[in-house]
C-alpha positions as CSV (number, residue, x, y, z in Angstrom):
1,X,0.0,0.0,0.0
2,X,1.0,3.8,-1.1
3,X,2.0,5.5,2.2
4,X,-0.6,8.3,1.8
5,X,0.2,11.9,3.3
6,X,-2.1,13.6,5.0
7,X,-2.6,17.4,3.4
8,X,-3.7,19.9,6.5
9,X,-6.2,22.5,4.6
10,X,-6.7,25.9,6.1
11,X,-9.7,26.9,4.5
12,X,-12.4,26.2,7.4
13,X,-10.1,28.2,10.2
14,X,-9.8,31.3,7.2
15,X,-13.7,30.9,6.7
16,X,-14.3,30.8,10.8
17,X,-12.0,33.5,11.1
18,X,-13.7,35.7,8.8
19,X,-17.3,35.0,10.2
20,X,-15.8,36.1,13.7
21,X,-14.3,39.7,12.4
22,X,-17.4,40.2,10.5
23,X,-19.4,40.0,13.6
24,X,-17.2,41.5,15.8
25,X,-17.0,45.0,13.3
26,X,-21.1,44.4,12.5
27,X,-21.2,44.5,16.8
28,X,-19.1,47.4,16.7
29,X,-21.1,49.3,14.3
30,X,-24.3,49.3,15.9
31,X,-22.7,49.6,19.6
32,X,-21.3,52.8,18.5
33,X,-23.9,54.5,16.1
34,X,-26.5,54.0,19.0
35,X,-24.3,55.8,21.3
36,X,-24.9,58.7,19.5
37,X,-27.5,60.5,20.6
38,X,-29.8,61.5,17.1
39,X,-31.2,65.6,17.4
40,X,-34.3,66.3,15.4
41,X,-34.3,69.0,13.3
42,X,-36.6,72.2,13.9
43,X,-37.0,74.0,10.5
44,X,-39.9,76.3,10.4
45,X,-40.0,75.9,14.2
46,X,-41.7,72.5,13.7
47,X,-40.9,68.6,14.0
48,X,-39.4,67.5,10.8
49,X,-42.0,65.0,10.4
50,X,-44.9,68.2,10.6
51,X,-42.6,69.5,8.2
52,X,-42.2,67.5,6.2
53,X,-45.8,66.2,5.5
54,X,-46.8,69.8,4.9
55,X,-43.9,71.3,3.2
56,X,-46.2,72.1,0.0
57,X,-48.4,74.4,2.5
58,X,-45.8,75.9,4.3
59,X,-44.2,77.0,1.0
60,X,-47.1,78.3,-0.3
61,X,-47.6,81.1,2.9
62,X,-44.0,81.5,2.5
63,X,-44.2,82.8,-0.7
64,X,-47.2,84.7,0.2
65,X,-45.9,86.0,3.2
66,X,-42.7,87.2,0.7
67,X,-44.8,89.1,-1.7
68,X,-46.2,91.1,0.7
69,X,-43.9,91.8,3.7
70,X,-40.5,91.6,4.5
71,X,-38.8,90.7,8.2
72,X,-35.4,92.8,9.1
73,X,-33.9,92.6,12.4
74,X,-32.4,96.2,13.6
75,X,-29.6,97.6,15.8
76,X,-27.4,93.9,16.2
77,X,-23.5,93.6,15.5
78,X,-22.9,91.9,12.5
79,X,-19.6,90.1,11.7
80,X,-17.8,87.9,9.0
81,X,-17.3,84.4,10.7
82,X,-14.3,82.2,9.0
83,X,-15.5,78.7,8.6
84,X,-12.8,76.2,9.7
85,X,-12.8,72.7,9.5
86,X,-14.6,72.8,5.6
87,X,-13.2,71.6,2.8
88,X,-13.0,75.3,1.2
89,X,-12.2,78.5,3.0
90,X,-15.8,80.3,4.0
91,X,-17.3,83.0,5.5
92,X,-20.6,84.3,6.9
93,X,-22.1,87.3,8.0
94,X,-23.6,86.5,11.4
95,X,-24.9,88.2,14.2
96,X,-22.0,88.5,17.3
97,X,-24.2,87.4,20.7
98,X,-22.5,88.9,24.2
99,X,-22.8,86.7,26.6
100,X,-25.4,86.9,29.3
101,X,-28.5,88.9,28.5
102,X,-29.1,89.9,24.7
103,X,-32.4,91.3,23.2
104,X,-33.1,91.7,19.1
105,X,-35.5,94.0,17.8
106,X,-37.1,93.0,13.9
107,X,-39.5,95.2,11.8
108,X,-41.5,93.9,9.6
109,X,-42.4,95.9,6.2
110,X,-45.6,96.7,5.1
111,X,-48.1,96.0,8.2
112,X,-51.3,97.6,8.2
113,X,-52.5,96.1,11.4
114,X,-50.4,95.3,14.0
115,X,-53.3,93.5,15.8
116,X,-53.4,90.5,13.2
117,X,-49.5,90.0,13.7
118,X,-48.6,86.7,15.4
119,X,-44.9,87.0,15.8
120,X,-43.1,83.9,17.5
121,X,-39.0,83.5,18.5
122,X,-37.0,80.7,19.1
123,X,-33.2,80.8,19.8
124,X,-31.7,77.4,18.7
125,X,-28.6,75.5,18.5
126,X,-27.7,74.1,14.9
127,X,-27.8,70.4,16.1
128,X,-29.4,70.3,19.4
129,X,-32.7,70.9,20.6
130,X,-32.0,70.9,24.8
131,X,-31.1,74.5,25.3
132,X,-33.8,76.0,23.1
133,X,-35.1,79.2,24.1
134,X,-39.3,79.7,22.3
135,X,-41.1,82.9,22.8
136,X,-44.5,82.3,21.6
137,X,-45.5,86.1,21.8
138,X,-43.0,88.5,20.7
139,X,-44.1,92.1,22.4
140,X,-44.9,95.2,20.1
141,X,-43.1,98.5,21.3
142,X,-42.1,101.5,19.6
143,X,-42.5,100.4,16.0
144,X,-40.4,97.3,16.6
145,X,-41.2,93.9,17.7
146,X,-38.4,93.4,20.4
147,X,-37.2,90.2,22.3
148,X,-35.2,90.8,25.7
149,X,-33.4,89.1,28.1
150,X,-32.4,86.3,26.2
151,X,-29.6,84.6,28.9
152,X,-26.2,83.0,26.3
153,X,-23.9,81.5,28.3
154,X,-22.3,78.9,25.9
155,X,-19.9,79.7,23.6
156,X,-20.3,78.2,20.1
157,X,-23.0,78.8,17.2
158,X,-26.3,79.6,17.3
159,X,-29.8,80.4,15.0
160,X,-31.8,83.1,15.5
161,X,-35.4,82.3,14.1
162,X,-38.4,84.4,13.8
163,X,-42.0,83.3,12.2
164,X,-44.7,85.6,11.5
165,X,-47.8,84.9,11.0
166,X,-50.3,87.5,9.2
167,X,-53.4,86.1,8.2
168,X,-52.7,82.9,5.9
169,X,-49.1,84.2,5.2
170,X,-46.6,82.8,7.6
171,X,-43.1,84.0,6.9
172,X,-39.9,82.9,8.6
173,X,-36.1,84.5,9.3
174,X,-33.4,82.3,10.0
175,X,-30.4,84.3,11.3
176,X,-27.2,82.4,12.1
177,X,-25.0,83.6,15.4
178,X,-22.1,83.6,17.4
179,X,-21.1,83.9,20.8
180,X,-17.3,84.0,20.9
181,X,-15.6,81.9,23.9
């Protein structure tokens, strides 16, 4: 009889190695993308979903609202912010937040009756709801609608929104800001 050798074949250790690095990275994955907490978005000072499901509406009084009025905010700082950390060099004109108390005043164009005006504020973080600050009736006085006493205390970037609300037109200012550290 033929003295036959035994061959030793590595294939089923290569394939059980495999199988165990492809769930240990698959277990890594989802252990560290649901770590992360996930921030809803607040466009047009609503849920995304709300948002979303009536976008065709809420563009329609937008572009109402446009032909008819226009919202300016008054008497702020203004600055040119570098962007870092992009891809290109850019730059935006936002609006320079002290820290503690800050107030904005807005007028809005063409208002005939300043008892139909429905004028709401929300101070927001770009990708974090918690330190929201809403203001669901902005006050009337002297011509402007002003909001005061707004409390900053956390350096970084922020969004200064403002909707209006006239009759079926509903128009919206998003205003970016920074409060330097």
């Amino acid at each position: 009889m033929a003295n036959k050798r035994k061959e030793k074949t590595y294939w089923p250790y290569m394939i059980v190695g495999f199988l165990m690095v492809g769930i240990t990275l698959s277990y890594w994955t989802v252990k560290s993308a649901s770590s992360i907490p996930v921030q809803e978005s607040n466009n047009y000072m609503m849920k995304y979903q709300q948002a979303d499901i009536n976008i065709n509406e809420i563009l329609k009084r937008k572009a109402l609202f446009d032909s008819q009025y226009k919202i300016k905010l008054v008497d702020a700082k203004k600055a040119i912010l570098e962007l870092e950390n992009t891809k290109r060099a850019k730059s935006e004109e936002v609006i320079v937040l002290t820290k503690g108390n800050n107030s904005f005043s807005y007028i809005i164009e063409n208002v005939q009756d300043v008892s139909k005006v429905k004028v709401t504020f929300l101070l927001t973080r770009p990708h974090s709801r918690s330190e929201d600050f809403l203001i669901d009736n902005v006050l009337f006085e002297k011509g402007k609608y002003i909001v005061s006493n707004l409390s900053v205390q956390k350096a970084g970037r922020y969004i200064l929104q403002l909707k209006v609300k006239i009759g079926d037109a509903i128009g919206y200012s998003e205003i970016p800001a920074y409060l330097k550290p």
